[in-house]
C-alpha positions as CSV (number, residue, x, y, z in Angstrom):
1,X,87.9,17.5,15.7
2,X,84.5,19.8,16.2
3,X,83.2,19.4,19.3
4,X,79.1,20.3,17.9
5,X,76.6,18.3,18.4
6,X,74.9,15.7,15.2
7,X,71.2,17.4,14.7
8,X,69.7,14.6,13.2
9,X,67.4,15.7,10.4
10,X,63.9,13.7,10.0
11,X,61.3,13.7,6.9
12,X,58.2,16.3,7.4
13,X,56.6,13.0,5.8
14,X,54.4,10.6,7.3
15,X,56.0,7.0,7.2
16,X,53.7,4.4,5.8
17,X,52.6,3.0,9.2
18,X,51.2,6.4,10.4
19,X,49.4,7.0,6.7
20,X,48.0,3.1,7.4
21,X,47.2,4.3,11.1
22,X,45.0,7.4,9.8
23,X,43.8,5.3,7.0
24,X,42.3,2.9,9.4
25,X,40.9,5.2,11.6
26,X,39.5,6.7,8.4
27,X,37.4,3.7,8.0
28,X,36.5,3.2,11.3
29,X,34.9,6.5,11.5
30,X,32.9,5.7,8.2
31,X,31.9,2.5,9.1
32,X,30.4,4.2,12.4
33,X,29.0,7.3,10.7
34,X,27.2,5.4,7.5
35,X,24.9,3.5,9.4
36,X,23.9,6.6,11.2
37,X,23.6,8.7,7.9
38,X,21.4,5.7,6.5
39,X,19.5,5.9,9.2
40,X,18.8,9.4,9.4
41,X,17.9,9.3,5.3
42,X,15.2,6.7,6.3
43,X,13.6,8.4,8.9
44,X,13.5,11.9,6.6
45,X,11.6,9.4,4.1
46,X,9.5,7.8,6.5
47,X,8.3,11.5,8.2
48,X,7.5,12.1,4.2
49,X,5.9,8.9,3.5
50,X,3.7,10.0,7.1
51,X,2.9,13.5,5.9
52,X,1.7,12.0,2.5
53,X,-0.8,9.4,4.2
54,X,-2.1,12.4,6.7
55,X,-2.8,15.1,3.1
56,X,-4.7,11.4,1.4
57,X,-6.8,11.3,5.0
58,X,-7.5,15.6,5.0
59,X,-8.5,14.4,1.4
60,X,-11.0,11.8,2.8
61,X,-12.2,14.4,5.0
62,X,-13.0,16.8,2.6
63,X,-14.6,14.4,0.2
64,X,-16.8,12.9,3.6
65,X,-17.8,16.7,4.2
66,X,-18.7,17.5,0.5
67,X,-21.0,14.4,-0.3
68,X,-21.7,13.1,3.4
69,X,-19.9,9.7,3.1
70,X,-16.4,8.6,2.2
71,X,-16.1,7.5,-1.2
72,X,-16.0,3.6,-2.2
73,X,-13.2,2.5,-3.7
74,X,-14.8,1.6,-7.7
75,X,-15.8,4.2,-10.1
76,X,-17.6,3.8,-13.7
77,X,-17.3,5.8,-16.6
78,X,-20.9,7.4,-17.6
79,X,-24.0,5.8,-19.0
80,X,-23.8,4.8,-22.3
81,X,-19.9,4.2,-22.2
82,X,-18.5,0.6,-23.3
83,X,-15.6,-0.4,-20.9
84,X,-14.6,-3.9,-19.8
85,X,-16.1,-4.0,-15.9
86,X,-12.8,-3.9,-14.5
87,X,-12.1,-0.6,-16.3
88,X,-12.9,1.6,-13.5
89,X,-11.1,3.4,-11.1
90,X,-11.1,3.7,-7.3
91,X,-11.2,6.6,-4.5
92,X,-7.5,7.7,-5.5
93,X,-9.5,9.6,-8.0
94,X,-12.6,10.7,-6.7
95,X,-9.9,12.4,-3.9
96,X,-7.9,14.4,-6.5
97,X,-9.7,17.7,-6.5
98,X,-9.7,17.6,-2.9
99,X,-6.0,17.6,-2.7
100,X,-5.1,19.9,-6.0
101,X,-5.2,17.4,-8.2
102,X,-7.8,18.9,-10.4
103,X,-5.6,18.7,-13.4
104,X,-4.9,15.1,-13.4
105,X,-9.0,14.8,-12.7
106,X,-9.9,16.8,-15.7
107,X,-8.0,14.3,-17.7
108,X,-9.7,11.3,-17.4
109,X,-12.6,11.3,-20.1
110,X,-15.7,9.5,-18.4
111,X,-17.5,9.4,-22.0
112,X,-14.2,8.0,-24.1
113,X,-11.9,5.1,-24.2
114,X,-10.5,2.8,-21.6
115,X,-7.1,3.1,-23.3
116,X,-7.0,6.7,-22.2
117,X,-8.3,6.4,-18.8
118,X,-4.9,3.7,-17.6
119,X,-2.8,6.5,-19.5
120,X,-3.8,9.4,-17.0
121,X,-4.1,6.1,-14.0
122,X,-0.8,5.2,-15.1
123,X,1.4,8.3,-14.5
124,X,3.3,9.3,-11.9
125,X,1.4,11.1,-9.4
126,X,3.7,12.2,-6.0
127,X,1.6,12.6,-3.3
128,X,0.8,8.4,-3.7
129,X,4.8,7.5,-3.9
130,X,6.3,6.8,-0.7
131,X,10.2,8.4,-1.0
132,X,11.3,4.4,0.8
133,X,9.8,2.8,-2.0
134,X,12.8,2.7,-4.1
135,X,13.0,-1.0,-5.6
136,X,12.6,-2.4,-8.8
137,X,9.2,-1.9,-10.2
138,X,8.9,1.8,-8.3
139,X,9.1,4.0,-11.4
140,X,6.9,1.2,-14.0
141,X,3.1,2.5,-14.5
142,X,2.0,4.5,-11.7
143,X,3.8,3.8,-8.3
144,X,0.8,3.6,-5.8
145,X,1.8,3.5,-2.1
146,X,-1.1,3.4,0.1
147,X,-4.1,1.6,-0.1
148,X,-6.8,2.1,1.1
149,X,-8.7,-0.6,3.9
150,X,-11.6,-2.9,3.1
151,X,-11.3,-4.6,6.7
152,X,-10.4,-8.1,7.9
153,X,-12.1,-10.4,6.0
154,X,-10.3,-12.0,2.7
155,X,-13.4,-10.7,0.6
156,X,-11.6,-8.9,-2.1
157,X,-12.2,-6.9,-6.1
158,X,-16.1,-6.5,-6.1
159,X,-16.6,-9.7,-3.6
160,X,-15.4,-6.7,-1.1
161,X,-19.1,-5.6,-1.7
162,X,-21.3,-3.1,1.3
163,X,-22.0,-6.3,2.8
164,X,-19.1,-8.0,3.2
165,X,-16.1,-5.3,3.4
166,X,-16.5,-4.7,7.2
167,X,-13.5,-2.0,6.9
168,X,-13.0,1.6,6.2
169,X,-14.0,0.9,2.2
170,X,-15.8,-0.9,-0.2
171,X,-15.1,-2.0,-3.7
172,X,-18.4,-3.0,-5.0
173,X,-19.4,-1.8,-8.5
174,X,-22.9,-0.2,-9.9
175,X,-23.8,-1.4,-12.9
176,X,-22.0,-3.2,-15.9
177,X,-20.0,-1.7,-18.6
178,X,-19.6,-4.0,-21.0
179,X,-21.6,-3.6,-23.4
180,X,-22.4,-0.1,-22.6
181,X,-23.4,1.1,-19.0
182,X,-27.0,2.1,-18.5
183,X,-26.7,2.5,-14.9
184,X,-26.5,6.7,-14.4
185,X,-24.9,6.6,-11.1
186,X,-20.8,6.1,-11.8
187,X,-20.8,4.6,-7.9
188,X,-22.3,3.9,-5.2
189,X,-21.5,6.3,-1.9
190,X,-19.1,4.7,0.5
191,X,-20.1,4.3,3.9
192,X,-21.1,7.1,6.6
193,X,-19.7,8.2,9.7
194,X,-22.6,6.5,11.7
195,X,-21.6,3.0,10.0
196,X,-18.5,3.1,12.4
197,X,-19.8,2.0,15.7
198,X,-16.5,1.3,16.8
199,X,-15.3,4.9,16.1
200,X,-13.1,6.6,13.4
201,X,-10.3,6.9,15.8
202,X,-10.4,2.9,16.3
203,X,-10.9,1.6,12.6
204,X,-7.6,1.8,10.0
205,X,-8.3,4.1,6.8
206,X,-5.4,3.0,5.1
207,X,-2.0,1.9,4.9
208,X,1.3,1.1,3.0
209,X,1.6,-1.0,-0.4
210,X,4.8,-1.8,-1.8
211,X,5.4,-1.8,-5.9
212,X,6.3,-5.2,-7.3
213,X,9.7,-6.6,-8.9
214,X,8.4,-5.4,-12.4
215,X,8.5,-9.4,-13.6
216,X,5.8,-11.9,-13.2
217,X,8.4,-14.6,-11.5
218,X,9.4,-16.3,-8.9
219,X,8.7,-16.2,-5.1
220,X,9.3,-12.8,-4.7
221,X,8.1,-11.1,-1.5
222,X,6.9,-7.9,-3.2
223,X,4.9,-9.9,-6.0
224,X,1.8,-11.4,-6.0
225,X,0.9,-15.5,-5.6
226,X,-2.3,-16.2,-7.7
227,X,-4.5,-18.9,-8.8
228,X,-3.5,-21.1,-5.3
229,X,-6.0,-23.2,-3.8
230,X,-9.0,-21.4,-2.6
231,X,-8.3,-21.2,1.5
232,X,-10.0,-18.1,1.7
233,X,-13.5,-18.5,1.5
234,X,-13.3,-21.7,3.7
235,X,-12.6,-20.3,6.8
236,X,-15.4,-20.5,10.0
237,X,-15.2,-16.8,11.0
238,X,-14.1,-14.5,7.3
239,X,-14.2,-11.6,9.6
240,X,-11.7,-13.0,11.8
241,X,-9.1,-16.1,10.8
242,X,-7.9,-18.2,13.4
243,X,-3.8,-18.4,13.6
244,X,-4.1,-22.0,12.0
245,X,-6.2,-21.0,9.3
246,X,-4.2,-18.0,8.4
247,X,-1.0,-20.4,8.3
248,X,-3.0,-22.4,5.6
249,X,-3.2,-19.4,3.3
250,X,0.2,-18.4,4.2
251,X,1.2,-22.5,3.0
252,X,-1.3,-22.1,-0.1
253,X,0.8,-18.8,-1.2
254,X,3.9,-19.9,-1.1
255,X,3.5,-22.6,-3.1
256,X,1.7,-20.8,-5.6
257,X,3.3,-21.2,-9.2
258,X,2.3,-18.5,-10.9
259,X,3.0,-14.7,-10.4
260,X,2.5,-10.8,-10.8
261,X,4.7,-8.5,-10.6
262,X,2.7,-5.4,-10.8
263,X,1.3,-4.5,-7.6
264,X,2.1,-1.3,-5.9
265,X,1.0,0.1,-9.5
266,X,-1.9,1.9,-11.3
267,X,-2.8,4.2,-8.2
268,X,-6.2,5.3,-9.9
269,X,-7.1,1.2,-10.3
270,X,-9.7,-0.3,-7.3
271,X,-8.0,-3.5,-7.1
272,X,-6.2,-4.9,-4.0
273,X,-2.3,-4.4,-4.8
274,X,-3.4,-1.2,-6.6
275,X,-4.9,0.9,-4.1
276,X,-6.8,-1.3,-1.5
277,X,-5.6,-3.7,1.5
278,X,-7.4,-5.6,4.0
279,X,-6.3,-6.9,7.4
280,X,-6.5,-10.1,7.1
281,X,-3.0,-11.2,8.4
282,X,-0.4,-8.6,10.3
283,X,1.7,-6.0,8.5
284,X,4.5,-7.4,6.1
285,X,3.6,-11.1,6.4
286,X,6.2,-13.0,6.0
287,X,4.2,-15.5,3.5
288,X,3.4,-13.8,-0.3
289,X,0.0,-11.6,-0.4
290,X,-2.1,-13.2,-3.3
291,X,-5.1,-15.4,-3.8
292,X,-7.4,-17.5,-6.1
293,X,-8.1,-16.5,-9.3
294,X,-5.8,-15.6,-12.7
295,X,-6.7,-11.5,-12.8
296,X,-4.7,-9.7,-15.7
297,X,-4.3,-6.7,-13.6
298,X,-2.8,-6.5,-9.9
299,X,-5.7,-8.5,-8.6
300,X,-9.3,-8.7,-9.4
301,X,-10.5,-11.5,-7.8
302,X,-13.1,-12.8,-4.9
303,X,-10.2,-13.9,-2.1
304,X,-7.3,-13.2,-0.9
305,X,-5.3,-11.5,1.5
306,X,-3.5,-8.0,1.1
307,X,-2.0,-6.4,4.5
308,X,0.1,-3.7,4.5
309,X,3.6,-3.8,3.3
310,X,6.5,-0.9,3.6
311,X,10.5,-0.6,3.3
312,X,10.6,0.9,6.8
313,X,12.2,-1.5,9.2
314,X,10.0,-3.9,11.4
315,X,6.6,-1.3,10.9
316,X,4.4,0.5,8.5
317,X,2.9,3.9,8.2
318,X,-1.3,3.8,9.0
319,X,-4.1,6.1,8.9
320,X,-7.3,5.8,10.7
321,X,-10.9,6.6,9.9
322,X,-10.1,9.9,12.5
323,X,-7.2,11.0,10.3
324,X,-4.6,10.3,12.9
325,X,-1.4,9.0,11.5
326,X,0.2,5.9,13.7
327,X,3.1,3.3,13.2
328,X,2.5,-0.1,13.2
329,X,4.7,-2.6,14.0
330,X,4.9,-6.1,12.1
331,X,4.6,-7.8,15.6
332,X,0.8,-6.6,16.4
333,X,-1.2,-9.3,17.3
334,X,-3.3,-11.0,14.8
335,X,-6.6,-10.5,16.7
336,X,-5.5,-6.9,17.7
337,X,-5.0,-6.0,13.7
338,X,-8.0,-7.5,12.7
339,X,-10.3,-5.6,14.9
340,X,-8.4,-2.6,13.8
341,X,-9.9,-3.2,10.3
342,X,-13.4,-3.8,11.3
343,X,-15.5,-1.2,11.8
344,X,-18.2,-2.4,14.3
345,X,-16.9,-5.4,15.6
346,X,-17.9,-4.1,19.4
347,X,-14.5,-4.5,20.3
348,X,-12.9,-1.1,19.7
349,X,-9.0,-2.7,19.5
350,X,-6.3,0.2,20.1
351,X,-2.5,0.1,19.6
């Protein structure tokens, strides 16, 4: 009988507990790591998104420094031109040779047809895409991400008018173009840097829009409620809504039954949900933007209420009249936000 020891021999293998062990571990690690990947994507998209809204504001600048006032925000084709009157365009591009854009300019033919002016409006442009702004309805017409501020009262299209738009812009129109315009002027100048007594650092420019489902249905968040009861125009103060009467529209908008889907679209369009806000009610209400009226496009009507809406969590990206570049979060005070959008209030609000 040998008298060596038994050397037991065991698999190089894993057994199929340890391969379940690393497995699990695996997916512990992911699970951890994801969110912090997503997280780090976002915030690359929302530094973009920034950058984007500060070359738009240099823009601004250079236009304010070329023709000594910041453009308004609705543009005509030339005398003697037949166009419906909402066939105009908006500040987006009176801006494009100031941010080499000249090409896209030179396309839009101010003696021809309207047909050709929504196919150059309707392309896709980069610098007015926010990279977050990924949803349905994103890549239809031509995304438009910023808009641009016509203050805190609900006046909206051409009721937004030199008088009543107490914000950064104006939307009112010279002349008619239906028919044929007469008028020679395409606009009328926006307002000067003396028409901000509260100071450009103190008064929004601009801020986020969101593009809409694509569909004209349903209570969707990023679409627009229209043709609801007319709360707007009813209030005691337009320039600044109380918190109950700002409920009312919020009430009168979600029960709206009738929808567009295209906002966030047609960056070269005035309209609000095209390329203008106001600041009526905080960033990304939680109540549908809308208003009165039954417009065809985004929204061309007297009233309603527009704020700011993003896909960054809790805030949105803003300019001001300075061309500083701030956050602000969805939880600003109503007051606070609506003094931000007017322009010589007396009460210069800060964030």
């Amino acid at each position: 009988m040998s008298d060596e020891p038994v050397i037991e021999r065991r698999s190089k293998g894993f057994t199929l507990v340890e391969l379940l062990v690393v497995i699990a571990i695996i997916a512990v690690l992911i699970g951890l790591l994801l969110p912090a990947v997503q997280s780090a994507r976002e915030a690359a998209r929302r530094s973009s998104c920034s950058n984007k809204l500060k070359q738009l504001g240099l823009a601004m600048h250079s236009y304010l420094s070329a023709r000594k006032s910041f453009p308004s925000n609705r543009f005509h084709p030339n005398a003697g031109t037949a166009w419906q009157n909402w066939d105009c365009m908006g500040a987006n591009y009176q801006l494009l040779p100031f941010m080499e854009q000249q090409e896209v300019f030179d396309r839009v033919n101010l003696d021809g047809s309207a047909g050709a002016m929504y196919t150059v409006i309707r392309s896709r442009v980069d610098v007015f895409v926010c990279p977050s702004d990924i949803g349905p309805g994103s890549n239809n017409w031509g995304p438009s991400n910023y808009g641009w501020s016509t203050g805190s009262s609900p006046h909206t299209s051409g009721n937004a008018n030199r008088s009543n738009a107490n914000g950064f812009i104006h939307t009112e129109g010279r002349g008619n173009n239906n028919p044929s315009r007469t008028e020679i002027n395409n606009a009328w100048p926006g307002f000067t840097e003396s028409q901000f007594a509260d100071g450009l650092s103190k008064v929004l420019m601009g801020s986020e829009l969101i593009c809409g489902s694509g569909a004209d249905v349903g209570n969707v968040p990023r679409n627009i409620a229209i043709g609801v009861s007319d709360v707007f125009s009813t209030v005691a103060n337009r320039n600044f809504p109380t918190q109950a009467e700002v409920n009312a529209m919020g009430s009168a908008l979600e029960g709206a039954g009738t929808w567009r889907g295209n906002g966030g679209q047609q960056w070269g369009w005035y309209g609000h949900a095209s390329a203008a806000i106001n600041t009526t009610v905080p960033p990304n209400w939680s109540s549908p933007s809308g208003g009165s009226g039954t417009p065809g496009l985004a929204y061309d009507h007297p009233w309603g209420v527009f704020p700011p809406r993003s896909r960054h969590p809790g805030a949105v990206n803003a300019i001001f009249a300075d061309g500083a570049v701030a956050t602000i979060t969805n939880s600003i005070q109503l007051l606070t936000f609506q003094r931000l959008g007017h322009r010589s209030d007396g009460n210069a609000a800060g964030l």
